[in-house]
Each structure stands twice: as C-alpha cells, then as structure tokens.
Backbone of each chain as ProteinMPNN parsed JSONL, in Angstrom:
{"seq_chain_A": "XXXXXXXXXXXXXXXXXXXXXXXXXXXXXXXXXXXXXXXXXXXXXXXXXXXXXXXXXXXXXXXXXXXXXXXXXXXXXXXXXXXXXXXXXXXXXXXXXXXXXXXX", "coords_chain_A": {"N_chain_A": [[0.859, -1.207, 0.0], [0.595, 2.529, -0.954], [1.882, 5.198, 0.609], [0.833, 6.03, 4.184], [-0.795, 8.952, 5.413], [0.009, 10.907, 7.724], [-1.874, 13.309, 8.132], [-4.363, 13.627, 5.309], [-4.508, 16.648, 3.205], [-7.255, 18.525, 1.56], [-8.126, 20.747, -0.529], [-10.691, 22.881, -1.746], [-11.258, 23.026, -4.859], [-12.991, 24.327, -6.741], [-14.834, 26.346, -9.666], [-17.839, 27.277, -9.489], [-19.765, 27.325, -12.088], [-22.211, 29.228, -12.683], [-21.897, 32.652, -12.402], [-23.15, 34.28, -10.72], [-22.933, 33.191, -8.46], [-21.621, 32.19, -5.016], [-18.209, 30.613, -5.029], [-15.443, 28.68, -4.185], [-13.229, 28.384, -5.506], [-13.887, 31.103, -6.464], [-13.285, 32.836, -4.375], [-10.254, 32.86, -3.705], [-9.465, 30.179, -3.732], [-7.293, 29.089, -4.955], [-4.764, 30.241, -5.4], [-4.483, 30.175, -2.493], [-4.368, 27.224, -1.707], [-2.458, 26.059, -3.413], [0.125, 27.85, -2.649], [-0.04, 26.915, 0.207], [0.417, 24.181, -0.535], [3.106, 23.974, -0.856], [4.213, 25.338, 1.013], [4.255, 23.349, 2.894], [5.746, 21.4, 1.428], [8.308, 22.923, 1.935], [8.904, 22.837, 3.86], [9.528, 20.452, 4.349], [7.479, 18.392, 5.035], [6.816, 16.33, 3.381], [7.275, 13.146, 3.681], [4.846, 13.236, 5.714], [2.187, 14.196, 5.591], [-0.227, 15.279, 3.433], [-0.936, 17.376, 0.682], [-4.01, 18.374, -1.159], [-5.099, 19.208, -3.703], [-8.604, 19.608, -4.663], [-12.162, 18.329, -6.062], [-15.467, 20.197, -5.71], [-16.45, 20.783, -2.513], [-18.983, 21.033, -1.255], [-19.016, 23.219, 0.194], [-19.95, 25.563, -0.236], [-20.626, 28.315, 0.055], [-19.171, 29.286, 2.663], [-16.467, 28.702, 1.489], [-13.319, 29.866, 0.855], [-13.003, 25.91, 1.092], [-11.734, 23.181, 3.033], [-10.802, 19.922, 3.912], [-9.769, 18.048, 6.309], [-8.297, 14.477, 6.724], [-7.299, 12.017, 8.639], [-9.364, 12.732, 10.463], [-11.543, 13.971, 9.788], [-11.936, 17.045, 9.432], [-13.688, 19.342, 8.717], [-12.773, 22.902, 7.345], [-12.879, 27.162, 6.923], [-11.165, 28.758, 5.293], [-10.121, 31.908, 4.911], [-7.604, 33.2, 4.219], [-3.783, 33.079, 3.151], [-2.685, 33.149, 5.395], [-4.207, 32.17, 7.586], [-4.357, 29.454, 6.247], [-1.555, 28.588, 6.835], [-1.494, 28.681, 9.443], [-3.045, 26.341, 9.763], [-1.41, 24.865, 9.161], [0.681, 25.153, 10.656], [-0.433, 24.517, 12.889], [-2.888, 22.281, 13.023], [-1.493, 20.271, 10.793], [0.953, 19.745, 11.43], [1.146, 19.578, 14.128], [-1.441, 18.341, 15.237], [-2.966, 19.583, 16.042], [-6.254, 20.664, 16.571], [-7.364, 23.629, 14.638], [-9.362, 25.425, 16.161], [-11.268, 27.931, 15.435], [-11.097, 28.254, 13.171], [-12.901, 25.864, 12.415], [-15.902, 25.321, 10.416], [-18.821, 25.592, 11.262], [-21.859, 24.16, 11.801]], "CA_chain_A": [[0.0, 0.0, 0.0], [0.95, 3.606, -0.725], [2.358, 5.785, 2.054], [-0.329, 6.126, 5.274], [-0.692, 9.906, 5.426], [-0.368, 11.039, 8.927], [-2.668, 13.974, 7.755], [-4.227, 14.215, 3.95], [-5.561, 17.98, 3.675], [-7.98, 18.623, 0.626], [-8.634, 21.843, -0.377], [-11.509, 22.358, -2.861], [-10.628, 24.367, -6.153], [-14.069, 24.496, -7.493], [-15.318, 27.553, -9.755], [-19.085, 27.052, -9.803], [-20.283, 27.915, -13.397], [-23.295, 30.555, -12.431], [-21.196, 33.991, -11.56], [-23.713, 35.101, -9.693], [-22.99, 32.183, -7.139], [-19.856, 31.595, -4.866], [-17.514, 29.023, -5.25], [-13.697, 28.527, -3.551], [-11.728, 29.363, -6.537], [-13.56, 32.648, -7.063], [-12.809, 32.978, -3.3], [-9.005, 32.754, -3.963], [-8.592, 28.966, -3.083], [-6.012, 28.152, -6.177], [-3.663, 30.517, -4.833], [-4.009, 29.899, -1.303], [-4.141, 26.076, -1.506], [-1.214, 25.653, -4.201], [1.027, 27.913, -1.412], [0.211, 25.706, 1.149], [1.263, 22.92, -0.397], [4.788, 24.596, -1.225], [4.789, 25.496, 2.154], [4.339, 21.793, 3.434], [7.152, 20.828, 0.825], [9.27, 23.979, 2.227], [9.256, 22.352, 5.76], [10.147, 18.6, 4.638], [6.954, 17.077, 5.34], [6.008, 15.1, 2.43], [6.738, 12.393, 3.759], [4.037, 12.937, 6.598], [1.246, 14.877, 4.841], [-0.636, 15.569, 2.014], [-1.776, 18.522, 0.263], [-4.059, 17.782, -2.12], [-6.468, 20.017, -4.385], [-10.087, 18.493, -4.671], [-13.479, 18.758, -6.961], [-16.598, 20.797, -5.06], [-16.614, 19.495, -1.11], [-19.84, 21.409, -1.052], [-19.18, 24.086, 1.019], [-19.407, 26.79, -1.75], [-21.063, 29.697, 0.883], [-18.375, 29.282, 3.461], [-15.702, 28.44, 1.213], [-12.413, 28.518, 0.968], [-13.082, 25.334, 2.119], [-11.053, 22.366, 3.086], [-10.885, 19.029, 4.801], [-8.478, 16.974, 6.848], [-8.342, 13.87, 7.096], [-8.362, 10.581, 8.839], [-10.356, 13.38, 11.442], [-12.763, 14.845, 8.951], [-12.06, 18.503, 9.969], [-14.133, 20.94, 7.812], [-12.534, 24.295, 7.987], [-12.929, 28.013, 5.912], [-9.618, 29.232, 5.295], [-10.138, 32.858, 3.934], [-6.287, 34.193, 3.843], [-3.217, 32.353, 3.408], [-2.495, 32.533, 6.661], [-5.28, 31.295, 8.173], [-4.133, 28.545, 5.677], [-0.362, 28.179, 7.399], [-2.392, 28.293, 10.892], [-3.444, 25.349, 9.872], [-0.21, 23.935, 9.076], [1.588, 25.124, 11.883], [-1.602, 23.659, 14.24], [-3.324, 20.975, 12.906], [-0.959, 19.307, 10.07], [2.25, 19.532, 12.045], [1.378, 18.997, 15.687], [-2.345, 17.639, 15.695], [-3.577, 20.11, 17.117], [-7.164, 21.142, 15.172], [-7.572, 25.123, 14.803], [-10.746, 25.785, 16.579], [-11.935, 29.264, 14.907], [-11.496, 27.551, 11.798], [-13.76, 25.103, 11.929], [-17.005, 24.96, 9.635], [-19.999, 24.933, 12.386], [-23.276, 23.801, 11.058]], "C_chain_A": [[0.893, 1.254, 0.0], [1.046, 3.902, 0.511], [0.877, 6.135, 2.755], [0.268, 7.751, 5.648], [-0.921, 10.029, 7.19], [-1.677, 11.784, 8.845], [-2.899, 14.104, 5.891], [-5.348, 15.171, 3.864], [-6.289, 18.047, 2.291], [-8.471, 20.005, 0.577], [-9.684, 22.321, -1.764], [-11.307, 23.677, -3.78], [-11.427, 24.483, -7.042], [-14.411, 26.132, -7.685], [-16.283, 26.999, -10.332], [-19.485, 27.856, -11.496], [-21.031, 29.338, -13.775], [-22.141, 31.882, -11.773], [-21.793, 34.122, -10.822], [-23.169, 34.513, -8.308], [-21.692, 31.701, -6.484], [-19.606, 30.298, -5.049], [-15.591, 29.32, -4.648], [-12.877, 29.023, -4.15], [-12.474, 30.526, -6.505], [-13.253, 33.596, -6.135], [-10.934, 33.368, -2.833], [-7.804, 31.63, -3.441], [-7.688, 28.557, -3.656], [-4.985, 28.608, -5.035], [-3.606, 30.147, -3.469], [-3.716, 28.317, -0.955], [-2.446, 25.445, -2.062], [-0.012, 26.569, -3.455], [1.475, 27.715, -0.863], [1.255, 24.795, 0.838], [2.483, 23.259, -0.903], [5.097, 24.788, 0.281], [5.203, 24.055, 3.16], [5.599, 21.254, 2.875], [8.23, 21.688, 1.446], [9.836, 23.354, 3.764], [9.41, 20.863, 5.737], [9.163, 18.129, 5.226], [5.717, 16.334, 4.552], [5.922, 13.893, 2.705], [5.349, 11.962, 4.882], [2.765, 13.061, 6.012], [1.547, 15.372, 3.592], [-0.875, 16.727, 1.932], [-2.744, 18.469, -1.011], [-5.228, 18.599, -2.611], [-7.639, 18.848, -4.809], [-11.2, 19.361, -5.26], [-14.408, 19.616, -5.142], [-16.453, 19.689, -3.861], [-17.8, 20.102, -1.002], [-20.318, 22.107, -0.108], [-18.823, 25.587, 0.467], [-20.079, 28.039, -0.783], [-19.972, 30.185, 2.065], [-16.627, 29.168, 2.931], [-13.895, 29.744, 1.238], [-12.29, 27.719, 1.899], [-12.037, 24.128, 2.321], [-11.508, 21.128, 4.078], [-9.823, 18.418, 4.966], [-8.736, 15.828, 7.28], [-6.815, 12.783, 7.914], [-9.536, 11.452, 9.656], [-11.396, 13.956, 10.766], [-13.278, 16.342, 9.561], [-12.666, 19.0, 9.173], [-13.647, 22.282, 8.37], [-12.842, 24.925, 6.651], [-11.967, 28.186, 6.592], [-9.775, 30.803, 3.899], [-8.987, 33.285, 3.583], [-5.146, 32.403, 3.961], [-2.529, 32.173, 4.784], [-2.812, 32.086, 7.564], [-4.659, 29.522, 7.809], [-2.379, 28.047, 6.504], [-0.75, 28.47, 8.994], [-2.373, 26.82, 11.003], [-2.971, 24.012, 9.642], [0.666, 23.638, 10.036], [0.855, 24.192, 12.777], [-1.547, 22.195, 13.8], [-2.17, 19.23, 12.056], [0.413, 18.664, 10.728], [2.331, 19.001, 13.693], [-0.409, 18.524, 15.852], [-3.206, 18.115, 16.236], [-5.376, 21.16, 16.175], [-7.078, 23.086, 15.989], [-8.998, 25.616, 15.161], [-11.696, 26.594, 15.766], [-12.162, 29.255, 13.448], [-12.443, 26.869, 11.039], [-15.268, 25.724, 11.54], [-18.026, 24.524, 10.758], [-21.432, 25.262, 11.542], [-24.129, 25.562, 11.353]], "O_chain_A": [[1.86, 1.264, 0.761], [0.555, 3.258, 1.438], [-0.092, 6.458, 2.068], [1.416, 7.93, 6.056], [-1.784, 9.415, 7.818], [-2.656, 11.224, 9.339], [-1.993, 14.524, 5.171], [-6.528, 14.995, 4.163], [-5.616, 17.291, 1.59], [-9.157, 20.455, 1.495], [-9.243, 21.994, -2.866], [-11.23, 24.874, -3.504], [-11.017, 24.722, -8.178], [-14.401, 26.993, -6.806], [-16.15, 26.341, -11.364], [-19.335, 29.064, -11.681], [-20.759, 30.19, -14.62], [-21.707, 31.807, -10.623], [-21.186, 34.151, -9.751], [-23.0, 35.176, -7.285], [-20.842, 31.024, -7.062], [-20.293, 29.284, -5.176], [-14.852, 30.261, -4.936], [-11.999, 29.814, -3.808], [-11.65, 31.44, -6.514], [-12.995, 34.767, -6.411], [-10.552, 34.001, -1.849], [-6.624, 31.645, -3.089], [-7.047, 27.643, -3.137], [-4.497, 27.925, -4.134], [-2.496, 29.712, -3.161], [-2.931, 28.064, -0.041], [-1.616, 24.749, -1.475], [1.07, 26.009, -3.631], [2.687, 27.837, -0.685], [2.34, 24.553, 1.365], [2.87, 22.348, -1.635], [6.177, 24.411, 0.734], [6.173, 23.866, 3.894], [6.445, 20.725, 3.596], [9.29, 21.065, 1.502], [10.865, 23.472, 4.429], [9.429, 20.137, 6.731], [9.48, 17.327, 6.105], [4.559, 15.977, 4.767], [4.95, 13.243, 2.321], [4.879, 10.828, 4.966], [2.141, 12.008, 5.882], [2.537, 15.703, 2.94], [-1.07, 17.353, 2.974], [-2.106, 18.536, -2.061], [-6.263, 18.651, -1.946], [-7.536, 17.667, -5.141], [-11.319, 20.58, -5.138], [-14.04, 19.561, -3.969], [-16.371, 18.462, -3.921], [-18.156, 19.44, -0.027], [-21.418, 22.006, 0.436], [-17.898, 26.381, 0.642], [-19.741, 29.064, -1.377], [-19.925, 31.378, 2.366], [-15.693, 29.446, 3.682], [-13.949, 30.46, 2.238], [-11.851, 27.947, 3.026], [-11.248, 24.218, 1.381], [-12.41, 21.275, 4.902], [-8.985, 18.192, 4.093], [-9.439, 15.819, 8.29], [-5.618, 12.931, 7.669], [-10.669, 10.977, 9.579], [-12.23, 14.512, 11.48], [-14.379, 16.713, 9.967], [-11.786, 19.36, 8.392], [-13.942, 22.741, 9.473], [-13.037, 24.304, 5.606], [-11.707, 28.002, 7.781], [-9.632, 30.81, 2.677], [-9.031, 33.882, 2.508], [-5.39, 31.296, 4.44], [-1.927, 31.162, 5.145], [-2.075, 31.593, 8.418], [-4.527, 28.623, 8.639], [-2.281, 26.828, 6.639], [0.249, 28.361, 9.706], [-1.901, 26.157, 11.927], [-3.411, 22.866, 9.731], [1.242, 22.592, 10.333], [1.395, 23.238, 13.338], [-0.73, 21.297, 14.001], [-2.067, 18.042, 12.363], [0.836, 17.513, 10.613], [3.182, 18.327, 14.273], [-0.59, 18.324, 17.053], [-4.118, 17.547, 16.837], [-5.332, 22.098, 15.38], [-6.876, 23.55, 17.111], [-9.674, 26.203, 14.317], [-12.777, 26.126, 15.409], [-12.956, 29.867, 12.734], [-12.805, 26.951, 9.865], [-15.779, 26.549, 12.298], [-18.108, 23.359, 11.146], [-21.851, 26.239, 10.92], [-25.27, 25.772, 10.942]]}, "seq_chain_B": "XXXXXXXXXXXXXXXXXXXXXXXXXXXXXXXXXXXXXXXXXXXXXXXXXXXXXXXXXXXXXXXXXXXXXXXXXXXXXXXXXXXXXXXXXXXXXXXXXXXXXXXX", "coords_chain_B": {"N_chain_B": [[-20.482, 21.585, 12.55], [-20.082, 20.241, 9.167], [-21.488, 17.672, 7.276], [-20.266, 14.86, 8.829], [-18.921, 12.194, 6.826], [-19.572, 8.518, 6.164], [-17.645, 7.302, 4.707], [-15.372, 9.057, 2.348], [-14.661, 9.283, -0.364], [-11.582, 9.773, -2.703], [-11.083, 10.447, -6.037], [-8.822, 9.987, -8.401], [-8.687, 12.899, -10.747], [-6.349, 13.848, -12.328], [-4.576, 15.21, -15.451], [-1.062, 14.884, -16.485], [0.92, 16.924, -17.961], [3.013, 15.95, -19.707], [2.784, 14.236, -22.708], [4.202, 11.371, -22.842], [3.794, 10.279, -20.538], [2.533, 8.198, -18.132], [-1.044, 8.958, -16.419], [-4.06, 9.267, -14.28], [-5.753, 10.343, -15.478], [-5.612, 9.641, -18.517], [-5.779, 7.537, -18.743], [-8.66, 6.98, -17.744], [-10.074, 7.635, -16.295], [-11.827, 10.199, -15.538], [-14.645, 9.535, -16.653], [-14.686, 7.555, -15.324], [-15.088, 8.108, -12.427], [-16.905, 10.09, -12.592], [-18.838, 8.397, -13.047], [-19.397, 7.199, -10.964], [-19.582, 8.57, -9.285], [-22.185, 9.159, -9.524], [-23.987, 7.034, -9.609], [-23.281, 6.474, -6.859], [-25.392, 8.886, -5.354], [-27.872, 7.487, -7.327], [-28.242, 5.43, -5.598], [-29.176, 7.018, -3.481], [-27.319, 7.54, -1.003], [-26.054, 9.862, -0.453], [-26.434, 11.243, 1.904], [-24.574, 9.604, 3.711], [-21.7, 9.382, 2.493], [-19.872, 10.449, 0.658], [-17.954, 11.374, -2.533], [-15.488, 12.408, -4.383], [-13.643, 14.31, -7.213], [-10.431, 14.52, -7.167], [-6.881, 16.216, -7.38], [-4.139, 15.097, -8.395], [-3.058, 12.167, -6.709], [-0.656, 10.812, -6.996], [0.186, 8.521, -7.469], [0.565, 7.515, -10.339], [1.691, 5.699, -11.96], [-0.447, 3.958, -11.504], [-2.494, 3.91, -11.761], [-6.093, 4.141, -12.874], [-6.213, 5.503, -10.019], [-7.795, 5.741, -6.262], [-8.846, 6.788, -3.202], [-10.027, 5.679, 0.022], [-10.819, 7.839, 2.74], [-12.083, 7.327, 6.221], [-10.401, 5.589, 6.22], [-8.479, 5.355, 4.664], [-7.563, 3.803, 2.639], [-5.61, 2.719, -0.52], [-6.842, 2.313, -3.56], [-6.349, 0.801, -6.973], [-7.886, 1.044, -9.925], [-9.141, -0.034, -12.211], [-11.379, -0.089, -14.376], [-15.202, 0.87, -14.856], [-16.593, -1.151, -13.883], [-14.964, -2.374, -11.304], [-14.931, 0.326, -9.708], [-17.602, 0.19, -9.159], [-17.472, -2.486, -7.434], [-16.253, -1.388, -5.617], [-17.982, 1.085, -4.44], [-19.99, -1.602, -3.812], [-18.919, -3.257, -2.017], [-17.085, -1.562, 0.172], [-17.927, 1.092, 0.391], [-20.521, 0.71, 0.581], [-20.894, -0.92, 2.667], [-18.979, -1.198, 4.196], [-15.981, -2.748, 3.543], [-13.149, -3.921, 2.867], [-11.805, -3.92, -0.342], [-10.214, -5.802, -1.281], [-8.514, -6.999, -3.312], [-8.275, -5.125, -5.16], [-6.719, -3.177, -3.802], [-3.887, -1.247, -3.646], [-0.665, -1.99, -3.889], [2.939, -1.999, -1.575]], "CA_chain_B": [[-19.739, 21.085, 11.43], [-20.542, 20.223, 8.18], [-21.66, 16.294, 7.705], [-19.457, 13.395, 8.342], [-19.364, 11.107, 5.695], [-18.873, 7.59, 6.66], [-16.274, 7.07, 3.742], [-15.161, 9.892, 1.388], [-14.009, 8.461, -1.315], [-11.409, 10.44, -3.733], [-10.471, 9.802, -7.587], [-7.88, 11.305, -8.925], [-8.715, 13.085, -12.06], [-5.077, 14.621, -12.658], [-3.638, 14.382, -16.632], [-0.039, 14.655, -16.869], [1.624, 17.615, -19.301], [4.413, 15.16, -20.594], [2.045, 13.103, -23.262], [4.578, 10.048, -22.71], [3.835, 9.475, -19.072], [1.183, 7.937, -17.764], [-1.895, 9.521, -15.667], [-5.056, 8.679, -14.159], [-7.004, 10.762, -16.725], [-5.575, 9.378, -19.819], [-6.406, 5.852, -17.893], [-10.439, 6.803, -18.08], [-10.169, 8.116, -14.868], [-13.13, 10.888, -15.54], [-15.291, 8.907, -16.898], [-15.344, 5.802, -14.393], [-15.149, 8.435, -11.157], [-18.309, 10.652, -12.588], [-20.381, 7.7, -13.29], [-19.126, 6.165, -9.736], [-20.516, 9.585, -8.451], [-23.476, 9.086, -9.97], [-23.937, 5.511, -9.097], [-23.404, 6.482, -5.284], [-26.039, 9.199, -5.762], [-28.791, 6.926, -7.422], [-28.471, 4.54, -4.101], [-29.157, 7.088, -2.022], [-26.203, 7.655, -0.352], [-25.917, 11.539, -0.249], [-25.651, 11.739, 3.1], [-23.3, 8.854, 4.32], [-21.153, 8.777, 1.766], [-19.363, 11.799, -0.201], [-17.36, 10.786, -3.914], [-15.097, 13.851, -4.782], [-12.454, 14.635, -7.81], [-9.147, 15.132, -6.964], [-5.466, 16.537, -7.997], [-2.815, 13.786, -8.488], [-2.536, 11.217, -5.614], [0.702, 10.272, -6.786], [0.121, 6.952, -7.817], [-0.058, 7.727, -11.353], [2.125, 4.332, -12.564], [-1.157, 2.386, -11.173], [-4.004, 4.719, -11.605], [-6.68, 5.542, -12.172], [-6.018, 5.793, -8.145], [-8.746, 6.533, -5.543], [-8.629, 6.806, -1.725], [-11.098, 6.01, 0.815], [-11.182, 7.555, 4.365], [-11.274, 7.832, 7.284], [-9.335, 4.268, 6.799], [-7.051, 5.591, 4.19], [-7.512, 2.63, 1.542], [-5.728, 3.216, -1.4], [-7.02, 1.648, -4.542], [-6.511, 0.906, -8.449], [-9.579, 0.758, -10.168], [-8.964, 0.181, -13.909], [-12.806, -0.21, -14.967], [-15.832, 1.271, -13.748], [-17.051, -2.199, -12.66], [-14.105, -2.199, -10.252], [-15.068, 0.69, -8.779], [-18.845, 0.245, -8.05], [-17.764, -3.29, -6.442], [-15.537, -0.994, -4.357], [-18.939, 1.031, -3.953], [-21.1, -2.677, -2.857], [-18.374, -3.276, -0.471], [-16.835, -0.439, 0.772], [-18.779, 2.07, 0.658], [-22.166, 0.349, 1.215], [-20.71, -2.108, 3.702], [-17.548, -1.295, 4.905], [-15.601, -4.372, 3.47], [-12.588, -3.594, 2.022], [-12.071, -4.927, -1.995], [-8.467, -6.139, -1.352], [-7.992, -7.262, -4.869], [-8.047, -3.676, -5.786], [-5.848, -1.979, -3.082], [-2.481, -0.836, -4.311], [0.306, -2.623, -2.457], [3.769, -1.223, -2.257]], "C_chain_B": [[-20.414, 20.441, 10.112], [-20.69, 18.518, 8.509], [-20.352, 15.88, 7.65], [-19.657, 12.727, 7.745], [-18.958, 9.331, 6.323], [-17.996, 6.839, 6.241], [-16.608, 7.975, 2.557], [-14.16, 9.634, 0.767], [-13.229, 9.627, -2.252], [-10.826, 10.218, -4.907], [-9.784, 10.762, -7.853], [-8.464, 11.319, -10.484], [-7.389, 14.271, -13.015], [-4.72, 13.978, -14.192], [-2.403, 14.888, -16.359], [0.271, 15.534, -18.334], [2.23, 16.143, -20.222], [3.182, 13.642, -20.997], [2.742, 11.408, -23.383], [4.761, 9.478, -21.599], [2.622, 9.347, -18.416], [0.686, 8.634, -16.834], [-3.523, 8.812, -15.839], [-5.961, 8.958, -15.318], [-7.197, 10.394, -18.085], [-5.905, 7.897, -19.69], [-7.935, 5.565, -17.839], [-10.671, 7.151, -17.017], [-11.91, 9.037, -14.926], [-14.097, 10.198, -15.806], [-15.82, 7.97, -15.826], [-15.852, 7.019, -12.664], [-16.366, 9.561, -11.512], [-19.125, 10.064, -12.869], [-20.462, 7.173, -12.005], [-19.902, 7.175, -8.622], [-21.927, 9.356, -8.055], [-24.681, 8.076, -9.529], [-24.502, 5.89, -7.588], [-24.955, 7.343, -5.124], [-27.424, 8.219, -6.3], [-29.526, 5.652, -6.357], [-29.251, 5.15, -2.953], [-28.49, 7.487, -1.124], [-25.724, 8.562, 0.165], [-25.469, 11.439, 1.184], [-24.698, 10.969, 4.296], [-21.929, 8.963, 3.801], [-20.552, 9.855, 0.589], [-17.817, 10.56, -1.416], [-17.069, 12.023, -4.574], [-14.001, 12.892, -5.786], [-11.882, 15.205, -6.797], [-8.039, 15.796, -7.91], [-5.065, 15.332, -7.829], [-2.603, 13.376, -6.918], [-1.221, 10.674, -5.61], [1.07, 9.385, -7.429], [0.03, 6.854, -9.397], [0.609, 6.363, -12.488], [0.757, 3.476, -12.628], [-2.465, 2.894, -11.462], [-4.778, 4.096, -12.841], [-6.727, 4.783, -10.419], [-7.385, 6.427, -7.682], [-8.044, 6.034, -4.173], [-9.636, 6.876, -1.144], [-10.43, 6.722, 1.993], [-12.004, 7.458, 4.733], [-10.128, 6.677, 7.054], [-8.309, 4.315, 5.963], [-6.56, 4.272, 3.539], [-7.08, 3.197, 0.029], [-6.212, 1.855, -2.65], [-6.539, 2.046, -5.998], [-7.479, 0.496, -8.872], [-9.925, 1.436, -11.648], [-10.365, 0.394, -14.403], [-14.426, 0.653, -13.957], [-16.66, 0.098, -12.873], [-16.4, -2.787, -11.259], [-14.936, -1.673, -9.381], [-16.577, 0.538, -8.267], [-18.481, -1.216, -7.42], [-16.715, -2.738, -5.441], [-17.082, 0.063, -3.578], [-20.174, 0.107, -3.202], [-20.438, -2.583, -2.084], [-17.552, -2.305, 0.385], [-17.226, 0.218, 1.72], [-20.115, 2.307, 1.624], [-21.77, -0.56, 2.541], [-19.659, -2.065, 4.666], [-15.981, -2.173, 4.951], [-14.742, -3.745, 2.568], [-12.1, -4.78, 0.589], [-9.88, -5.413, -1.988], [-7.979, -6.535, -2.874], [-7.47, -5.955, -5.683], [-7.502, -2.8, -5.049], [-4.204, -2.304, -3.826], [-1.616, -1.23, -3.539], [1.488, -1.798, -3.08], [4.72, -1.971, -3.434]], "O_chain_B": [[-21.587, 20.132, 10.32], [-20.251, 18.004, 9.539], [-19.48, 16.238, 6.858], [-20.802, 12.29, 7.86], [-17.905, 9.185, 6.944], [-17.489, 5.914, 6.875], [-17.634, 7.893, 1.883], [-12.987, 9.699, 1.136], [-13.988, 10.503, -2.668], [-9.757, 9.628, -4.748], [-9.926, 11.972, -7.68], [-8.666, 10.359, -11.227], [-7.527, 15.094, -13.92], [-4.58, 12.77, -14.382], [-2.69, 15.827, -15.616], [0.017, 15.122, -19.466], [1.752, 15.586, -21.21], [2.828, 12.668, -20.331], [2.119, 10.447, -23.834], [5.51, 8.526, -21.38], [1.819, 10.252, -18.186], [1.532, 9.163, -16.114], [-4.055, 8.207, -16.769], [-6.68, 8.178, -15.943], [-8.203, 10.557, -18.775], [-6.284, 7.223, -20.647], [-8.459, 4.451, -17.865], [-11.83, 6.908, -16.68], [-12.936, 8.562, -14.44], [-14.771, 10.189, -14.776], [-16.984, 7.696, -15.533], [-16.802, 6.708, -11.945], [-16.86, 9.979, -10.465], [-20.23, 10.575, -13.055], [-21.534, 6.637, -11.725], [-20.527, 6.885, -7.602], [-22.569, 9.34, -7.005], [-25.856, 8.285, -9.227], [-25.648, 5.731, -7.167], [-25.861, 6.591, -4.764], [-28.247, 8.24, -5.384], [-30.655, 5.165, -6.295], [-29.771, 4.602, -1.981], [-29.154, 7.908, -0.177], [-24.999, 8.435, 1.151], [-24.299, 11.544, 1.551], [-24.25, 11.434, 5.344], [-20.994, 8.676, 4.548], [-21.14, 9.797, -0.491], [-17.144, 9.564, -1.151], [-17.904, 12.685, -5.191], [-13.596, 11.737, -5.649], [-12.285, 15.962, -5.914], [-8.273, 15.908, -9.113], [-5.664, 14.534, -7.108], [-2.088, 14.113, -6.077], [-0.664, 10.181, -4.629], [2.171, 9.332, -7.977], [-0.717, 5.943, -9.756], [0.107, 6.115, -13.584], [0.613, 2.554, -13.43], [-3.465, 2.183, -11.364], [-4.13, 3.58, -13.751], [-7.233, 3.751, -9.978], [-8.014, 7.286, -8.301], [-7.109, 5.249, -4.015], [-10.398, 7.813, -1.383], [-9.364, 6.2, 2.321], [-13.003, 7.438, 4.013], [-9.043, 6.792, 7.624], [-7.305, 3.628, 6.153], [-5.477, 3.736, 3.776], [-7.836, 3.927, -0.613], [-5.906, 0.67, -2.516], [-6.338, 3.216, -6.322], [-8.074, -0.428, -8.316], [-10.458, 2.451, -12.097], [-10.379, 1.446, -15.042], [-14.536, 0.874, -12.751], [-17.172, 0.193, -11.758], [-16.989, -3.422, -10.384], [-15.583, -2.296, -8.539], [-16.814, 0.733, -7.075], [-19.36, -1.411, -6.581], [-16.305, -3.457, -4.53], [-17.325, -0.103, -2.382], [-21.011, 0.537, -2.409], [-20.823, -1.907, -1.13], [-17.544, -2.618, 1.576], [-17.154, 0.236, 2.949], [-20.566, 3.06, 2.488], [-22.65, -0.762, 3.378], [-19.513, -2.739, 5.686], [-15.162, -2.267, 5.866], [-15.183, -3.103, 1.615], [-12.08, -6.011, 0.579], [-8.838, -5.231, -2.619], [-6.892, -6.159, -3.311], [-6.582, -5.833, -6.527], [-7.625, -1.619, -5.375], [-3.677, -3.3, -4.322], [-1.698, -0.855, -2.369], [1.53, -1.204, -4.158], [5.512, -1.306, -4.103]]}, "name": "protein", "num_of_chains": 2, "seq": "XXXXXXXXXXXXXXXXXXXXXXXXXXXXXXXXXXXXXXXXXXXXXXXXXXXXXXXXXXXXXXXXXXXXXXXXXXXXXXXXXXXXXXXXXXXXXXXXXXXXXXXXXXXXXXXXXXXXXXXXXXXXXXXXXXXXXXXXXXXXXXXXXXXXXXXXXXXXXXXXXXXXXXXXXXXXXXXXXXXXXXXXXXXXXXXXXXXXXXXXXXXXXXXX"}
C-alpha cells in the first residue's frame, strides 16, 4: 500500500459555473491552496502529509473550504495565513484550529 | 460542522503535461469516477457517503487511483465495474475490496 498519510488535507478548487454564485476558486482557493502545499514541501513534510487540491466538497457559501483527514475537519480558510495556521496547528502537531472550523 | 461522511471516497482526475507518461485521466479516470458519483447518488447515499475529484494522488504508474477515508484505503480501479464493487463493499458495507488496493 501507498504511504499512510499522517494527515491528507484537501482543499476544494471548485469555480461554480453561475457567476452570480460563490464558489472557492472565485474565493481565492487556487492561490491559497497551491502555497500551502509549497509550504508543506518547504518544511520537509512530504513524507508525513498531504496537500491535495479536490473537486466541489460542497461548502461553496463558506468556502475557501477544506478538509483533513483521517479526522474529517471541515474548515474556511479565507487568507493564506489562516491557511499556514493550519499547518503550523493541525498538520504539524495535531492540534485542530478551533476558529477555523465549519460549524453547522 | 458540516456532515461526516462515513467514507469519502477520492479519484484522482489529474492528466499529466508530458504526453509520454502515464496519468489517471488518460487511464479513463473521468469517466469511471463521474459515473461512480453518480452511481453512489442513485443509491441514495448523499448523506453517508461523499465521492469527490481530486489533484494527483501520486500513484499515477497504477491509476486511475482513488482513496477512501477515514481508513485511508488506497485503490486501483482500472474499470468502472471495479469501482462500483468498491462502492457494494466499501462504501455500502464497509468491506474492504483487497484485490483492488495498491500494495507497495
């Protein structure tokens, strides 16, 4: 079996079709996701975690959105540094980013 | 928080610039992982059970590649009859399709 991700993060890079209607990329998830994952490679830990761009997670009102798994975190990540919050916290020490999370 | 799924399944639908190296997408990848959507969807399933595109998993020697979590199963899943019997047992059941996980 492929490598067992300690963390694999998903960040969704959907631009919904309708302008009128948000969506993640028109949010400015390319750039902030494809960052990230430079920043994850910048700190040597590919082999722990993932970074991995993903179709519509269906959180296009809240978006930029993301998920982490094996824990199935939903977070919005509006800035990139919200987005290296969530590297420093959750991906690197486990620790989930509270203010982040996606509450119903 | 947004739902938990009780396996979120992801396909990679990444092609590959360099037309002499293989990728999931030139493998039928789109095709088998938007009818596998679809599939999950006509069951029912919506709200156990989430079936996203991805970016490149990596795996692109063996693809088309998917990944379940939370359990972090990776699979190859040449056909789309593969993957819906990774949808009977999987998905619907919890039973992993060992024939079709990717060893190293």
């Amino acid at each position: 079996m492929p490598k067992q991700f300690r963390c694999h993060l998903f960040w969704c890079g959907h631009e919904r079709d309708d302008p009128t209607k948000p969506s993640c990329a028109k949010r400015g998830s390319m750039d902030i996701g494809m960052k990230l994952k430079q920043a994850m490679r910048d700190r040597g830990l590919r082999e722990e975690v993932a970074v991995t761009k993903s179709g519509c997670l269906g959180q296009c009102s809240v978006g930029p959105a993301m998920i982490v798994y094996p824990e199935g975190v939903w977070y919005s990540v509006p800035t990139f540094e919200d987005a290296m919050e969530i590297l420093d916290s959750h991906l690197e020490k486990g620790e989930i980013v509270e203010r982040l999370v996606i509450r119903d």
